[in-house]
N, C-alpha and C positions, 0 to 999 in steps of 0.2 A: 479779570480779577482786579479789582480797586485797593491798594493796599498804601496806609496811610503811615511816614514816618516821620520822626522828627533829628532833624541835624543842626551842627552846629551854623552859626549864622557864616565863616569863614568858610568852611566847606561848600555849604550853599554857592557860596560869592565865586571861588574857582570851578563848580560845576556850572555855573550861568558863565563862566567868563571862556572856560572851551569849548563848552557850545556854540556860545558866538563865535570861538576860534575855525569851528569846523561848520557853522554854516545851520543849524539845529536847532531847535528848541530846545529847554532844556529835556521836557519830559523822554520825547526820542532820544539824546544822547543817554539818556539811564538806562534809559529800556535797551539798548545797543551795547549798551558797557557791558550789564547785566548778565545778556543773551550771550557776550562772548567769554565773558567769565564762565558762567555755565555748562556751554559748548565745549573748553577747553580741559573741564574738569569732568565732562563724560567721554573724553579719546580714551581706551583704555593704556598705561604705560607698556611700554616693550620694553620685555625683561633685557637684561644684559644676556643672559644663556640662548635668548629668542633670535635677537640680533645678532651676535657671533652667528647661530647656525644659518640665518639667512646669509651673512655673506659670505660663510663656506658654501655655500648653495649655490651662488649668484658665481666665485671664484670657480666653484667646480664647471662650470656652463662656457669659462671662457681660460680652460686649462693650455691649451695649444697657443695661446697669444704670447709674444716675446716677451723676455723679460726686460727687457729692456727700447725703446725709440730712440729714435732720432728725430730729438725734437728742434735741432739747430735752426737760426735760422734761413740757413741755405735751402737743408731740406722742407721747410715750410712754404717757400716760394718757389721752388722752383719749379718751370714749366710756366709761371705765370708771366703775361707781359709777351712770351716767343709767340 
C-alpha cells in the first residue's frame, strides 16, 4: 500500500534525525514505529478479575512452600568456596 501524508516540517526534521539516531532510513523507522504502535494496540488488555484469578492459580500450585526464606546472606553462600 503507498499511502501519501503531509507533516509538519519540524516533525519531519526529528523523524530524519532518529533515524539516523538508530541507523535507518527514514521510510523503515515509520514503517517500524507504526507496526509497533499497531502490534501493541491488538494484545488484548487483561482484566484486573483475569489477573487476580491467574495468580490465585499460580499461588494455589505452590501452596506447601514457606512462608517465609532465609535469604541472609550466610545462607546464600554457603557451602560455596568448601
Amino acid at each position: 500500500m503507498s499511502l501519501q501524508i503531509t507533516i509538519p516540517p519540524q516533525l519531519e526534521q526529528a523523524i530524519a534525525k532518529r533515524a539516523a539516531d538508530v541507523g535507518v532510513d527514514v521510510q523503515t523507522y515509520v514503517v517500524d514505529i507504526l507496526a509497533e504502535s499497531i502490534s501493541e494496540s491488538l494484545i488484548p488488555p487483561v482484566l484486573t478479575s483475569e489477573f487476580v484469578a491467574q495468580l490465585n492459580r499460580i499461588s494455589e500450585l505452590h501452596k506447601n512452600a514457606p512462608g517465609t526464606f532465609d535469604d541472609s546472606r550466610e545462607s546464600i553462600y554457603s557451602g560455596c568456596g568448601e
